[in-house]
C-alpha positions as CSV (number, residue, x, y, z in Angstrom):
1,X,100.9,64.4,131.1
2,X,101.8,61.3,132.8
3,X,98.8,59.4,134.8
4,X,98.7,58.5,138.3
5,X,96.7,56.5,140.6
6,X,96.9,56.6,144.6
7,X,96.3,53.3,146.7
8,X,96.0,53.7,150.0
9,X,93.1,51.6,152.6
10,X,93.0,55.0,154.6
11,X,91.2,57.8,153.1
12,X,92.6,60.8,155.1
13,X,96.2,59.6,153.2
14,X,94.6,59.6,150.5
15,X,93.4,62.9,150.8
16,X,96.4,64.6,152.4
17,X,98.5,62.5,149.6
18,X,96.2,64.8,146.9
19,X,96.3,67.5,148.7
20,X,100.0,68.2,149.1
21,X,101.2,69.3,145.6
22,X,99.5,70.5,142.8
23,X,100.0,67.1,140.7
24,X,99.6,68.7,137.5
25,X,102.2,71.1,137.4
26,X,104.8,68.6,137.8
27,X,103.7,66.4,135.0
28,X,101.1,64.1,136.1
29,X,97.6,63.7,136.6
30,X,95.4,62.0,138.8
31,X,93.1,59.2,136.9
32,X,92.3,57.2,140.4
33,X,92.2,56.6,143.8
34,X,91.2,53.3,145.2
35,X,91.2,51.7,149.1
36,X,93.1,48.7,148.6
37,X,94.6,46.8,145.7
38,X,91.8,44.9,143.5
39,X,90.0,48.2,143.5
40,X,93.0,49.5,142.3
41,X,93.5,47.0,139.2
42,X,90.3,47.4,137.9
43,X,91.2,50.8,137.5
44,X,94.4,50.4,136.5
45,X,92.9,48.4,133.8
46,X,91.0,50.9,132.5
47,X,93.0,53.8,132.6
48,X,96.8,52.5,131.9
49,X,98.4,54.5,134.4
50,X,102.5,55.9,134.5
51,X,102.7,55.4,137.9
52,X,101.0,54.0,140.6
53,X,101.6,54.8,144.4
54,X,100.3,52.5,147.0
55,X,100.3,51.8,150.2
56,X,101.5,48.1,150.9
57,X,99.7,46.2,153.5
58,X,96.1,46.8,152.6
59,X,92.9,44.9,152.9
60,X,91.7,42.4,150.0
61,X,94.7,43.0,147.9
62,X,97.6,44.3,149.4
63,X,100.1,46.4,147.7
64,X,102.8,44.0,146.6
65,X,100.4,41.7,144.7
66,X,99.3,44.7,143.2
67,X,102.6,45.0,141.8
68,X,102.8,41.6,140.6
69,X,99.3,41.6,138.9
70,X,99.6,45.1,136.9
71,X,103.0,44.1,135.9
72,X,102.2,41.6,133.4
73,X,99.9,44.0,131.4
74,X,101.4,47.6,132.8
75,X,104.8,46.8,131.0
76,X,106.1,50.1,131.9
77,X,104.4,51.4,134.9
78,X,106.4,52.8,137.9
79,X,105.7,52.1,141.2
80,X,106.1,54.0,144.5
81,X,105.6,52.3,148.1
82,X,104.4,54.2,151.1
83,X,104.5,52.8,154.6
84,X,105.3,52.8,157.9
85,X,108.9,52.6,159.8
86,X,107.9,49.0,160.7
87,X,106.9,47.8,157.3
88,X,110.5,47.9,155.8
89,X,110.7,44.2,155.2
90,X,107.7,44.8,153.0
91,X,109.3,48.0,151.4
92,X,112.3,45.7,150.4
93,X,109.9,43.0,148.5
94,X,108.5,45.8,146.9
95,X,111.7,46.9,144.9
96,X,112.8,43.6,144.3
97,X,109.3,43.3,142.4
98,X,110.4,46.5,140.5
99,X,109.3,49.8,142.7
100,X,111.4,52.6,141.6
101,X,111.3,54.0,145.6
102,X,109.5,54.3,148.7
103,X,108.0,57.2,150.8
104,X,107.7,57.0,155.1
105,X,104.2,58.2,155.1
106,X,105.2,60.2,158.3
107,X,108.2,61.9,156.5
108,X,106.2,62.9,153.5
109,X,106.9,66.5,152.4
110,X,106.1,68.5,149.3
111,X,109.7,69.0,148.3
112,X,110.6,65.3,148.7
113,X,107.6,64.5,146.6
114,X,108.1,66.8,143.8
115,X,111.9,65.6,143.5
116,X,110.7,62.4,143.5
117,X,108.4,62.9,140.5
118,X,111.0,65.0,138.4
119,X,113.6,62.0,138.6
120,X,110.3,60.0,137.3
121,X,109.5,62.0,135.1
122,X,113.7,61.9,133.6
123,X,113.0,58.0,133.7
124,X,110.0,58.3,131.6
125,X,111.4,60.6,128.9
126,X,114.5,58.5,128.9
127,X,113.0,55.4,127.9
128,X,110.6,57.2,125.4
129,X,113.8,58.1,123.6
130,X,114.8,54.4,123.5
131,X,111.5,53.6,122.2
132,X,111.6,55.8,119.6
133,X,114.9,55.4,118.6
134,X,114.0,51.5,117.8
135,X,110.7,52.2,115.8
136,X,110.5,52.2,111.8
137,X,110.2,55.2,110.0
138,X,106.6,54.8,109.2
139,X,105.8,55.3,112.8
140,X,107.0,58.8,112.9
141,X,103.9,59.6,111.2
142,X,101.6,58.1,113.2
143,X,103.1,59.5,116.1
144,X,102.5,63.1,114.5
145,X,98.7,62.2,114.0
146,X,98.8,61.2,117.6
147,X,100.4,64.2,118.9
148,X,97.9,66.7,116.8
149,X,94.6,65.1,118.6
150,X,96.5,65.1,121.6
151,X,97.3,68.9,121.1
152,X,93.5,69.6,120.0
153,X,91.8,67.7,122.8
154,X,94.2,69.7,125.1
155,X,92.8,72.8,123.5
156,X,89.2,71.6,123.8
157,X,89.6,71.0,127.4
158,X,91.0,74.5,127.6
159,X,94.4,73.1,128.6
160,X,96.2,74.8,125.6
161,X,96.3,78.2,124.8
162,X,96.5,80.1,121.4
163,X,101.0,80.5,121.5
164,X,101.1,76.7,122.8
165,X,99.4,75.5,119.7
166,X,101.3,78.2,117.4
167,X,104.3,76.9,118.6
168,X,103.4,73.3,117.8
169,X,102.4,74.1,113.8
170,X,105.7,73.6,112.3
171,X,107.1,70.5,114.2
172,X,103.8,68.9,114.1
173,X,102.9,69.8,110.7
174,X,99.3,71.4,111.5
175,X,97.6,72.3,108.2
176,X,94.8,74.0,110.4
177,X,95.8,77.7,110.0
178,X,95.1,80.9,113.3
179,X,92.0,82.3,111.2
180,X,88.2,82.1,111.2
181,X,87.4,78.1,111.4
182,X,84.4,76.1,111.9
183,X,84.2,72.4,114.1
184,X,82.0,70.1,112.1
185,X,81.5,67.1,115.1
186,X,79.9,63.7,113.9
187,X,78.1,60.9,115.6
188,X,77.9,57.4,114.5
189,X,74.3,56.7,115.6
190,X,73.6,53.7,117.0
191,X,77.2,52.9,118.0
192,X,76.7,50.0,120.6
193,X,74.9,48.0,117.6
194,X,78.0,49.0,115.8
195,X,80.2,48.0,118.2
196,X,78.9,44.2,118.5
197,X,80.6,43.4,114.9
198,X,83.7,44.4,116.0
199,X,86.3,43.5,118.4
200,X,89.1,45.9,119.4
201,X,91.2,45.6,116.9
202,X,88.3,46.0,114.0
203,X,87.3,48.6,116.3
204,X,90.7,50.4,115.3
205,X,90.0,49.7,111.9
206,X,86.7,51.2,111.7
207,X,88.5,54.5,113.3
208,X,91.4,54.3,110.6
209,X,88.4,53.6,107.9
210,X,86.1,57.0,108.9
211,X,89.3,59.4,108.8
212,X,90.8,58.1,105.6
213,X,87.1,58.5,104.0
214,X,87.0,62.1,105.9
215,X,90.8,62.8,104.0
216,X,89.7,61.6,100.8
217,X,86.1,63.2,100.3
218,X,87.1,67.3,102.0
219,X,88.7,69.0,99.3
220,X,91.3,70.4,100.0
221,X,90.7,73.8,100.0
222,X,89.5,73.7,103.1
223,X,92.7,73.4,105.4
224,X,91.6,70.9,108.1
225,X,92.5,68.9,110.9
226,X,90.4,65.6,112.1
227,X,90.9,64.3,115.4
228,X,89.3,61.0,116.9
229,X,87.6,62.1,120.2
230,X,86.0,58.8,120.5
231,X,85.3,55.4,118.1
232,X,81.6,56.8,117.8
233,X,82.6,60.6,117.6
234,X,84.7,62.5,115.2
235,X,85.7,66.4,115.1
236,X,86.8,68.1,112.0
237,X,88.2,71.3,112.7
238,X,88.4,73.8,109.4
239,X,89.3,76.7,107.9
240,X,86.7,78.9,106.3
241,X,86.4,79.8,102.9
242,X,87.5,83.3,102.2
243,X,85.9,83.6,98.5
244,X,83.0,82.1,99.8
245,X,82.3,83.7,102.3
246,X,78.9,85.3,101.1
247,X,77.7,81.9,100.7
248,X,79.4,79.3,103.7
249,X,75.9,77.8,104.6
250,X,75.8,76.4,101.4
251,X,79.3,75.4,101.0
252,X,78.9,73.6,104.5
253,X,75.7,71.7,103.6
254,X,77.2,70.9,99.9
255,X,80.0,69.4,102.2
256,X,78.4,67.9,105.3
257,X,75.9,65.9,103.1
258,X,79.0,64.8,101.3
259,X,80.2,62.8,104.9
260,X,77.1,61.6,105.9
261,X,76.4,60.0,102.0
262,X,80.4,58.8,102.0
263,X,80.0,57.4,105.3
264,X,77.2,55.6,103.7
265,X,78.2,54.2,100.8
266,X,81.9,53.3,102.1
267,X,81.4,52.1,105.5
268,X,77.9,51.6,106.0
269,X,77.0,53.6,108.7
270,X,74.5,56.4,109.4
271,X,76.1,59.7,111.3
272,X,74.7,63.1,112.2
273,X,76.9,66.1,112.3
274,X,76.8,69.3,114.9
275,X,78.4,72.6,113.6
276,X,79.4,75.3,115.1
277,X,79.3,79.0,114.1
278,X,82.3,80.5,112.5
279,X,85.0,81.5,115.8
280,X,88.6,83.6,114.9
281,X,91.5,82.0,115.5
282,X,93.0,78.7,118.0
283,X,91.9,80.7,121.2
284,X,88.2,80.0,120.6
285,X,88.7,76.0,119.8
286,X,87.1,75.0,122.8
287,X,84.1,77.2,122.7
288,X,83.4,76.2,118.6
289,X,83.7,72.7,120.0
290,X,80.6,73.3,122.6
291,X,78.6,74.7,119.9
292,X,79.0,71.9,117.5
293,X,78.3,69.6,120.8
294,X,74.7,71.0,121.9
295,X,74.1,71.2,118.0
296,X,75.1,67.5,117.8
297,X,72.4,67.2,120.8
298,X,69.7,68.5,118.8
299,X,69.4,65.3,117.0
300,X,67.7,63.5,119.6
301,X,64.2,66.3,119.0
302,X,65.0,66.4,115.3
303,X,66.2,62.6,114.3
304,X,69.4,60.7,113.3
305,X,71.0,61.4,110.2
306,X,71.2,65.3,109.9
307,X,73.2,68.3,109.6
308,X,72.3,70.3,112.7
309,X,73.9,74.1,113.4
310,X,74.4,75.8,117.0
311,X,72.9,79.1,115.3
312,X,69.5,77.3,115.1
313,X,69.1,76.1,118.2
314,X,67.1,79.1,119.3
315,X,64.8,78.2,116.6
316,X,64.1,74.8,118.2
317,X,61.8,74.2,121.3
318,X,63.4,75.8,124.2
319,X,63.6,71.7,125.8
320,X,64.0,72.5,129.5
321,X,60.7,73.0,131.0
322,X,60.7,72.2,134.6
323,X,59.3,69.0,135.8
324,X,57.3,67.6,132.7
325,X,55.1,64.8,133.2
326,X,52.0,63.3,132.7
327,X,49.0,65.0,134.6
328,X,46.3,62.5,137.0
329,X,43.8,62.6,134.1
330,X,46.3,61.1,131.3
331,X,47.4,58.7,133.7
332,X,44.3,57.4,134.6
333,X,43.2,57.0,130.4
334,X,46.5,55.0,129.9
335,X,45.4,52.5,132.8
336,X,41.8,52.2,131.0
337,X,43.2,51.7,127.9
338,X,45.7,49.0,129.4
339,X,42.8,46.8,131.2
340,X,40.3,47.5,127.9
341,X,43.7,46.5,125.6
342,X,42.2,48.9,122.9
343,X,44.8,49.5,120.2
344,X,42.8,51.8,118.7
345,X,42.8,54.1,121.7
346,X,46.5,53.2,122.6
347,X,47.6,54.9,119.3
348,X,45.9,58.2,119.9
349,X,47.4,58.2,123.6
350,X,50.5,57.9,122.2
351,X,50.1,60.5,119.1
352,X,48.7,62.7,122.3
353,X,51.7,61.8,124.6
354,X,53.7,63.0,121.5
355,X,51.9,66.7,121.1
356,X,52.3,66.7,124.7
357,X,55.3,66.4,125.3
358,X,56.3,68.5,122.1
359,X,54.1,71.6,123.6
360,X,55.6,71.4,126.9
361,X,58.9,71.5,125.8
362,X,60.3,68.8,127.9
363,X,64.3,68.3,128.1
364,X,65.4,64.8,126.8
365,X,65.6,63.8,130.1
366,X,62.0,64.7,131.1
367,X,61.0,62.8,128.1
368,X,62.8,60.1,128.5
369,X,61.6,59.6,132.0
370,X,57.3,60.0,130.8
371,X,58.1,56.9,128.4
372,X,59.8,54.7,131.4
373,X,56.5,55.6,133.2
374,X,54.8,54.3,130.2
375,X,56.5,50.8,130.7
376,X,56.0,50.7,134.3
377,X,52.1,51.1,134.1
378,X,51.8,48.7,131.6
379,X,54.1,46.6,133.7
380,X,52.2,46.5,136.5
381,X,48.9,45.9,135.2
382,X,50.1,43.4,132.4
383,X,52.3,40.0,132.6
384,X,55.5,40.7,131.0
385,X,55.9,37.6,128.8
386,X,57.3,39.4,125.6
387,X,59.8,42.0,127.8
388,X,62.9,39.6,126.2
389,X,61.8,40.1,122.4
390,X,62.9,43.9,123.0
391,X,66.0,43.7,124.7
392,X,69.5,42.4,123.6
393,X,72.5,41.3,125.7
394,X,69.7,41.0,129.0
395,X,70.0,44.7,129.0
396,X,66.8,45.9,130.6
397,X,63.9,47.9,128.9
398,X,64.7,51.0,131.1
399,X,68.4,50.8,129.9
400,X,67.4,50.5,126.3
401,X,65.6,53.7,126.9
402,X,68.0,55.7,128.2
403,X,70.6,54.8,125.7
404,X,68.2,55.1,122.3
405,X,69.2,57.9,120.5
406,X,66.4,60.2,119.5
407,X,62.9,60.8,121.0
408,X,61.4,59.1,118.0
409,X,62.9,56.1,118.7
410,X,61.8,55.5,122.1
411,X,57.9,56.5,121.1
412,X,57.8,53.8,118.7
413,X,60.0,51.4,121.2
414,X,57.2,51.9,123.6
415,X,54.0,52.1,121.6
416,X,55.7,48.6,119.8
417,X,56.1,47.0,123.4
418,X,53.0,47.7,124.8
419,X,51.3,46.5,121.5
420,X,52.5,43.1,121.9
421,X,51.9,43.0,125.4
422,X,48.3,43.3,124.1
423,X,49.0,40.6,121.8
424,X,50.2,38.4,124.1
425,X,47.7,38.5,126.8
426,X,44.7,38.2,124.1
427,X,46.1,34.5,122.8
428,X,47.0,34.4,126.5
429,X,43.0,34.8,127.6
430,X,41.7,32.2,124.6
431,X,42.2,29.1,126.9
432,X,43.2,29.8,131.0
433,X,43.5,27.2,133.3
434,X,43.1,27.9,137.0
435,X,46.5,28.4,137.3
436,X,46.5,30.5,134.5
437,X,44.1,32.6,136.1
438,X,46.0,32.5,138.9
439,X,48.9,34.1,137.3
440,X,47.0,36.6,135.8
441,X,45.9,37.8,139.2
442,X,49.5,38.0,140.8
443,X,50.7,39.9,137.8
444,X,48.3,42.6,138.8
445,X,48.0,42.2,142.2
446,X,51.5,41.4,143.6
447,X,52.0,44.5,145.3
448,X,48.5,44.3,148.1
449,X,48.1,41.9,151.0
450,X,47.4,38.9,147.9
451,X,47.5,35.6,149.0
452,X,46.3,31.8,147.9
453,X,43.2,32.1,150.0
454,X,42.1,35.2,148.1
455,X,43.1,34.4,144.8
456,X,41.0,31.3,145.0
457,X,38.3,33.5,146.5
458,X,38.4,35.5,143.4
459,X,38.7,32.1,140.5
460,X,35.6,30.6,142.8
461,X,38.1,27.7,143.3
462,X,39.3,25.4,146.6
463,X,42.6,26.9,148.1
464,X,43.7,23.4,148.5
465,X,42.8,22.0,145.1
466,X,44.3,25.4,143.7
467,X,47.3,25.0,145.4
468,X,47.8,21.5,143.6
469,X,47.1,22.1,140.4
470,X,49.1,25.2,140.7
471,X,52.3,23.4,141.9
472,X,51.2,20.5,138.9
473,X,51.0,23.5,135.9
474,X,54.0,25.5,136.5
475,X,56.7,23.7,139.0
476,X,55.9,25.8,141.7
477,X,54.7,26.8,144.6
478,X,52.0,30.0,144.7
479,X,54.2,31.6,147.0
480,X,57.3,30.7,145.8
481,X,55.6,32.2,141.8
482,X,54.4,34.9,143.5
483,X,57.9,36.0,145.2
484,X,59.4,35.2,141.7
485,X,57.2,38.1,140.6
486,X,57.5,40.5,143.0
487,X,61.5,40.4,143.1
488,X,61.1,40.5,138.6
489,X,59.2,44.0,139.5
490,X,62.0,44.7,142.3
491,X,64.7,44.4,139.8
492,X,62.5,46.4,137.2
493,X,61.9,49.2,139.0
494,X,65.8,49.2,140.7
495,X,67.2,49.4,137.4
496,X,65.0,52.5,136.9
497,X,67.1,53.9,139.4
498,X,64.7,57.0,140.1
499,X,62.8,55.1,143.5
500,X,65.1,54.2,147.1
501,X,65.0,50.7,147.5
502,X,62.8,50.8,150.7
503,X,60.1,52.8,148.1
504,X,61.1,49.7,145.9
505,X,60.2,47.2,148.3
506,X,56.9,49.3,148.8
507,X,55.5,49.0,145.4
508,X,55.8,45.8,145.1
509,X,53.9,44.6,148.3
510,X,56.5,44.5,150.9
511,X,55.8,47.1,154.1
512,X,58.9,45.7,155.8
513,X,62.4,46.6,154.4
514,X,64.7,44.3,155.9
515,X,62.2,41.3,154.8
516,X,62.5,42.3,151.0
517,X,66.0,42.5,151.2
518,X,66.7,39.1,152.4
519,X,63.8,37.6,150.2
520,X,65.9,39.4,147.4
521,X,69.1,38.4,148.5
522,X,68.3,35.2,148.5
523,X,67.0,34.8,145.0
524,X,69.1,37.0,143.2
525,X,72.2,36.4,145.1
526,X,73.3,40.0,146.0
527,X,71.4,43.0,147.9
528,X,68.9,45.4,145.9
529,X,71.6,47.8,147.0
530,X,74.2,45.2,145.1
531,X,71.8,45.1,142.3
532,X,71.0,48.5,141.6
533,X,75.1,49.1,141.7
C-alpha cells in the first residue's frame, strides 16, 4: 500500500479530494492531510509518504517549496499539482521541480483520478524492480523478514484474510503453519529510559539484538514467526504443541520465563509478556493478538516483569468502576496531613489510598488521575522547590505519571515526592527571613485576592520596608514573584490537561480570562492555549 498525503489551504477540497474514490482500493492510503505546506513537511517527515498531492499557492508554505524541501530527504516521492486554470505558470514550475502531473481542480473526476494513480502506481513498481535488481544477495533475505511482518501486521489489522496469507507461505517462506497457535506479545518496560542510550541507528541494533536472542533461545519445535510491531514491543506468533497438549500452561511458562531471563542476561533489559489463548488457524490472528494485548495491560495492576494470560483476566479486579475518586473526607485528611507535614500519617494515607483504590476497582486511568490529585494538593499548599529532582528532560510531574508503567510505580513516585517536599520545607522553616515568609505565604495563597499590603499584615511587618527587603533577597519584585508563581501553577495545572484554561486561570487567582492570558503570554512567550498544545 503506497502512502499519500493531501495539501490543500481549503478544507472542502480537501474533503471532496477524500471523498471522491475509495483510496485504498487503488493502492494507496491516506497517512495526512495538512492546510498548507510546512504543515505538510512535518508530516511528511514523519510518515515518508509515496506521493504527495498539493495544492500550489498556499499560505505559509506554498506548494512548490514544498516540493523543493521534501525532495532532498523524500528521494522518491511523487508529486501531483492541483490548481486553477490561471495558475498554469505555477503548474509548469512544478514539473520542472519534478511533479509527475497536474489536476484542474474544477476538472477533477473519479475516473481521471484513478487512471492517474494506476500509471503511479506502474512507476512505483517499475523502479522497485530497478532497485532490486541492483541489491546484493544478502538483501533478499531481509526483504523476506520484511515482507512476513508486513503480511502479519496486515492480518492484525484485519486487512488479510486466511487464503491471502496461505498464498504467501511458500514465496515468503512462513514457518508459522494454519493450525491451533498462540501470540506471546512482549513489552520492554521502561522503554523511553531505554531509548535515551541509543540513537536510531543503535535503536536498530537493539531490534536486530531482541529477535536474534528470540531465534536462538525458542526451540524449535515450536514453528514460529516474530514480527517487530514496535522498538519496545515484540509479537511471537506460534504453533502449539500437539504431544503436549495436556500440559501447554507449563510448556508456555517453562518458555516465557526463558525470554524474559534471556532478555536479561543478554541484553539487559526487563520485559513482560501478554498471551493469548490458544485460536485455530491464520483467520483468528487478529483476535489472539487482542488477547495477548489486554493481557499485556494487566501489567500495570500486577507489576513489570511477568507472564500475564488473557484467560485470567476475569480473575483480576474487574478495573473499570465509574468515576473513582477520592471522597470530601479523604481529601480533607490529606490537606491536614500536608500543613502538619506528619510522615507518619502520610504513609498510612497512602497504604489507605492504596486499599482504596484496590477495592473500588478503579481503571488505570481513574488511578492515575487520584495520584495527579495527590500532587496538585500538595502543590498548592507547599512550595515546589524539589519538583526538578523528579523529572528528566523538563518533562513535567503530571507527564511522568501518565507515562509510568504500573500503578506501583506511581504510588511510590508520589508518596517519594511529597516526602521531600516535607523535607524541604522543614530545613526551609529552621531560619526564614521576612522574605522568606513572604514566599511561604504566596505559595499557599496565590490563588485569593493576596497582595503586599496583606502579606505584611500577616508577617506584622511595614509594606514599604517589606517591599525592600523583598526586592534586596530575591531580585524581585513581590508582584513580579508572585506572578512568577501563579503562571508556575498555570503551566502545572495546563499540562494536566483535565481543567479549560479559563478554570485554569481561576485556580490560580485570576477572575478575569483575558488578563491571565496576556500576563501568561507575556512570560512564557506563547498562549496557555499555545502551551497546553
Amino acid at each position: 500500500m503506497l502512502k499519500l498525503i493531501i495539501v490543500d489551504d481549503e478544507l472542502l477540497m480537501r474533503i471532496g479530494l477524500r471523498s471522491l474514490i475509495h483510496w485504498e482500493e487503488h493502492g494507496f492510503q491516506i497517512v495526512g492531510e495538512a492546510s498548507n505546506g510546512k504543515e505538510a513537511l512535518e508530516i511528511a517527515a514523519k510518515a515518508s509518504p509515496d506521493l504527495i498531492i498539493t495544492d500550489v499557492r498556499m499560505p505559509t508554505m506554498d506548494g512548490l517549496e514544498l516540493i523543493r524541501e521534501t525532495s532532498k530527504f523524500l528521494k522518491n516521492c511523487k508529486y501531483v499539482i492541483l490548481s486553477n486554470f490561471d495558475e498554469f505558470r505555477y503548474v509548469k514550475e512544478a514539473m520542472q521541480l519534478g511533479a509527475s502531473d497536474y489536476l484542474i481542480k474544477c476538472e477533477i473526476k473519479p475516473d481521471i483520478l484513478a487512471q492517474l494513480l494506476s500509471q503511479l502506481r506502474q512507476q512505483y513498481s517499475h523502479l522497485k524492480q530497478h532497485q532490486l535488481s541492483q541489491l546484493p544477495e544478502d538483501y533478499y533475505k531481509q526483504s523476506l523478514t520484511y515482507l512476513k511482518e508486513v503480511l502479519f501486521k496486515e492480518a492484525i489489522s484485519g486487512l488479510k484474510s486466511e487464503q491471502d496469507i496461505i498464498a504467501k507461505v511458500e514465496p515468503l517462506n512462513i514457518r508459522l503453519r494454519p493450525a491451533e497457535m498462540v501470540i506471546a506479545k512482549i513489552k520492554i518496560e521502561h522503554f523511553e529510559e531505554v531509548q535515551k542510550k541509543y540513537v536510531e541507528k543503535d535503536e536498530k541494533l537493539l531490534r536486530f539484538s531482541i529477535v536474534n536472542v528470540l531465534e536462538e533461545i525458542i526451540p524449535n519445535k515450536w514453528s514460529r514467526e516474530i514480527v517487530v510491531e514496535s522498538s519496545s514491543e515484540y509479537l511471537v506468533i506460534m504453533n502449539t504443541i500437539p504431544e503436549v497438549d495436556k500440559s501447554l500452561r507449563a510448556e508456555l511458562d517453562k518458555l516465557c520465563v526463558k525470554i524474559i531471563r534471556s532478555i536479561k542476561d543478554f541484553v539487559n533489559l526487563r520485559v513482560s509478556i501478554g498471551m493469548s489463548t490458544p485460536v485455530q488457524g491464520y483467520r483468528y490472528i487478529k483476535l489472539a493478538y487482542q488477547e495477548a494485548s489486554l493481557a499485556l495491560q494487566q501489567s500495570f495492576y500486577t507489576g513489570a516483569g511477568q507472564v500475564l494470560y488473557f484467560e485470567e483476566i476475569s480473575k483480576h479486579p474487574n478495573h473499570t468502576g465509574p468515576g473513582v475518586s477520592l471522597s470530601r473526607n479523604q481529601e480533607h485528611e490529606y490537606q491536614n496531613i500536608i500543613e502538619s507535614k506528619n510522615v507518619n500519617r502520610l504513609h498510612a494515607f497512602m497504604e489507605d489510598v492504596w486499599n482504596f483504590v484496590h477495592r473500588e476497582q478503579a481503571s488505570a486511568e481513574e488511578i492515575r488521575g487520584i495520584y495527579i490529585s495527590l500532587i496538585e494538593t500538595v502543590n498548592t499548599y507547599l512550595s515546589i522547590t524539589v519538583r526538578s529532582r523528579f523529572l528528566s528532560d523538563d518533562k513535567s510531574l503530571y507527564e511522568t505519571i501518565l507515562k509510568v508503567g504500573t500503578w506501583e510505580e506511581i504510588h511510590f513516585l508520589v508518596l517519594d515526592y511529597v516526602l521531600a517536599l516535607f523535607e524541604s520545607e522543614s530545613k526551609n522553616s529552621e531560619q526564614l527571613t521576612y522574605a522568606d515568609m513572604a514566599i511561604q505565604i504566596m505559595d499557599r495563597y496565590y490563588n485569593t485576592d493576596i497582595s503586599l499590603q496583606s502579606v505584611a499584615k500577616q508577617i506584622n511587618v511595614n509594606p514599604s520596608y517589606l517591599s525592600r527587603i523583598f526586592k534586596q533577597e530575591t531580585g524581585m519584585n513581590f508582584v513580579s514573584y508572585l506572578t512568577g508563581i501563579r503562571i508556575n501553577k498555570a503551566k502545572l495545572l495546563l499540562e494536566n490537561k483535565q481543567l479549560k484554561v479559563y478554570e485554569v486561570a481561576e485556580k490560580i487567582g485570576y477572575h478575569n480570562y483575558s488578563y491571565f492570558s496576556r500576563i501568561f503570554k507575556k512570560v512564557v512567550g506563547v498562549s496557555p492555549e499555545e502551551y497546553r498544545g
